[in-house]
N, C-alpha and C positions, 0 to 999 in steps of 0.2 A: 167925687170929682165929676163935674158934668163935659158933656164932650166937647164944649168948644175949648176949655180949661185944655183936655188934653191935644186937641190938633194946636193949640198955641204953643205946644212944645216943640212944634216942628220949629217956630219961626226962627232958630238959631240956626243959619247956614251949614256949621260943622255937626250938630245934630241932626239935621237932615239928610245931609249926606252920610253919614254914620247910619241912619235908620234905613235911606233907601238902599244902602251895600249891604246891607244884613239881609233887609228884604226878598231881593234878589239874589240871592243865593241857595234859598230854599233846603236850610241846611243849619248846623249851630256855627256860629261863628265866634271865635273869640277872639279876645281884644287884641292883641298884637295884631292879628290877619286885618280886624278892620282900623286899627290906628293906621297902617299902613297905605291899605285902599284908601281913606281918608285927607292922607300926608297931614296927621297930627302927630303927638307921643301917645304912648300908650296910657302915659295918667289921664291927658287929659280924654282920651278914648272914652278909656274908664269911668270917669265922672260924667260923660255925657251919655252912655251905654244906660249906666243905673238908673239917670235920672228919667229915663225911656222907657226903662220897666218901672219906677215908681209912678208913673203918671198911664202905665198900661199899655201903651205902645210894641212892646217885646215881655217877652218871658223870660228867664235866665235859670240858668242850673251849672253844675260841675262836670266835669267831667274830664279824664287824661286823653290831652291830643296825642299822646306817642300813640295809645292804643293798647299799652301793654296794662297791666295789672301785677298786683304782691309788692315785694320789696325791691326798693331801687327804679320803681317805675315814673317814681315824682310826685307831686301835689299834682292836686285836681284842678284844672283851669278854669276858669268862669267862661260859662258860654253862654249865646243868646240867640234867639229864635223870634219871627212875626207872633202876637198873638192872634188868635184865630176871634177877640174880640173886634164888634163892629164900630166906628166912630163914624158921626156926619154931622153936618149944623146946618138949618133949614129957618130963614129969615124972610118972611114969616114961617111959623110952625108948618108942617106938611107931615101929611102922614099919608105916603104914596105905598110904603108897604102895605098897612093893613088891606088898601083898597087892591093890590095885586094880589093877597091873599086870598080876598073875600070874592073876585073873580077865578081866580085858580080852580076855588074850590069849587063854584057853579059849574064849571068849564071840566072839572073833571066830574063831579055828578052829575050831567048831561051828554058826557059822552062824545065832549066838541075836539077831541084831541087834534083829530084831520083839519080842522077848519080853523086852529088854532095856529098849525104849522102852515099851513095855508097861508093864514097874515102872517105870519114871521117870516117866512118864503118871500113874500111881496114886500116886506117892509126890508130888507137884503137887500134883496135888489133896488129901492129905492135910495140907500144908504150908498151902495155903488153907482148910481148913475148910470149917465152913459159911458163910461170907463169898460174897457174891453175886459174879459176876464180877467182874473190875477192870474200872473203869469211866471209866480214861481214862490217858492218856502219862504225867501230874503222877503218877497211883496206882499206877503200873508203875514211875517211877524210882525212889518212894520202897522198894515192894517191892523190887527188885533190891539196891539200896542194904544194905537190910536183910540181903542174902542174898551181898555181897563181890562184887556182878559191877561195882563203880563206871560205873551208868550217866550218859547225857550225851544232852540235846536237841541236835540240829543238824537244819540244812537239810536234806528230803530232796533224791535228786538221781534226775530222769528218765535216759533215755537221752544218752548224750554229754558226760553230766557237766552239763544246765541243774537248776536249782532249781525247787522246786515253784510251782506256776503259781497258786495259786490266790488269793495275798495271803499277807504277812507274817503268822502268830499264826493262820494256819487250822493245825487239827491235820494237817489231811492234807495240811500242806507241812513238817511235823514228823515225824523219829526220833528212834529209841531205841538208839542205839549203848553199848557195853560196853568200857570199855579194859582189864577184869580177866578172865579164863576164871577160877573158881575149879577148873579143873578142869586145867588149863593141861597140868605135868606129862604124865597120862595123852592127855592131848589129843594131843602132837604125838607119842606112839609110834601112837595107834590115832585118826587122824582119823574117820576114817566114823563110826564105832562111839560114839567118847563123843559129839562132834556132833550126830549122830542122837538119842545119850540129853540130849544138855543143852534139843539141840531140842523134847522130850517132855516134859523136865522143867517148861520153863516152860510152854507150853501148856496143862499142867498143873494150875498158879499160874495163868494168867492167866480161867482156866474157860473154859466151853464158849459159843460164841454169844456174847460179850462185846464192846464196841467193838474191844480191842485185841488182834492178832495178831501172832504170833512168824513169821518164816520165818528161811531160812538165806541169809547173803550174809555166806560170810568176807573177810577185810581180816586181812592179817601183822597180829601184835603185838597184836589184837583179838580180842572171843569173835565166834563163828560166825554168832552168831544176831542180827537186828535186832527191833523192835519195832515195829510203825506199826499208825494207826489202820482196822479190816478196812474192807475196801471195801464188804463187807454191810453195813454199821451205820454208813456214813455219813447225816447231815440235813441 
């Protein structure tokens, strides 16, 4: 199936929004939860979930939402998940990855990593304008959002895995985690290198001296970089 075949799958409104509540969950979802989010039935859920993974859009598997296992725990429920395949359509042909690769790779055997985050630094800021810093978590998801990295609020978490201590709704028990790299592709031939650039880039965006700061803390299947509120610029 070629990929414009599969982005035309989208063009059913109730498939769409059935893909994008799956999507956004980062999680398995099964059909009752998303008939629901949807305001379909569950069949027709169902008939448009499958047709989502037969065209490659999602993945699907089993699995019991009680939790429990052995007897008396129930059938196994159909669940679904984003595939981690890529789709795009490019009229005329463009092949803009290879040429990102094939600079990558110069870029990291010469050793430009500085000069690389250097333009990514500069091109941030040019993406911001003249717009004053971002000036909090809520103005940094919506930025991200804008720019395909599907950011998400969660718990921050200290050492050991506890939760930020300071009360439920303070920022600075709040992140800014990313389930999209748009950069993903070049990302997993040359970590250091585009990391270091995605890491500039936002910092970038986000201005200088601002409440909120970028650093790095990868997580599989996530972008690189987190978001929380700087530790300078707490009240």
């Amino acid at each position: 199936m070629e990929d414009i075949d599969v982005i035309a799958a989208l063009q059913d409104p109730v498939r769409r929004r059935l893909y994008e509540y799956v999507v956004a969950q980062d999680r398995e979802v099964g059909r009752n939860e998303a008939a629901e989010a949807a305001g379909v039935t569950r069949t027709l859920a169902a008939h448009h979930l499958d047709k989502l993974t037969e065209v490659g859009l999602l993945d699907s598997g089993s699995r019991r939402l009680t939790g429990r296992s052995g007897p008396g725990a129930g059938r196994p429920a159909k669940v679904y998940t984003r595939t981690r395949a890529e789709w795009g359509v490019s009229l005329p042909a463009r092949d803009y990855r290879t040429a990102a690769e094939l600079l990558a790779e110069a870029a990291e055997e010469a050793g430009l990593d500085a000069g690389l985050c250097a333009a990514a630094r500069r091109r941030g800021e040019e993406l911001r304008g003249s717009a004053a810093p971002c000036g909090g978590l809520e103005e940094a998801v919506e930025m991200l959002t804008a720019r395909g990295y599907e950011p998400h609020l969660e718990a921050a978490q200290g050492p050991g895995g506890a939760t930020g201590a300071t009360g439920a709704g303070d920022p600075a028990d709040r992140i800014i985690r990313m389930r999209n790299c748009p950069f993903h592709a070049v990302a997993e031939r040359f970590p250091p290198l585009v990391c270091g650039m995605n890491l500039a880039l936002m910092e970038g965006m986000l201005g200088a001296d601002g409440p909120v700061r970028a650093r790095m803390d990868a997580r599989p299947g996530q972008c690189c970089v987190v978001l929380e509120v700087s530790k300078n610029n707490e009240h």
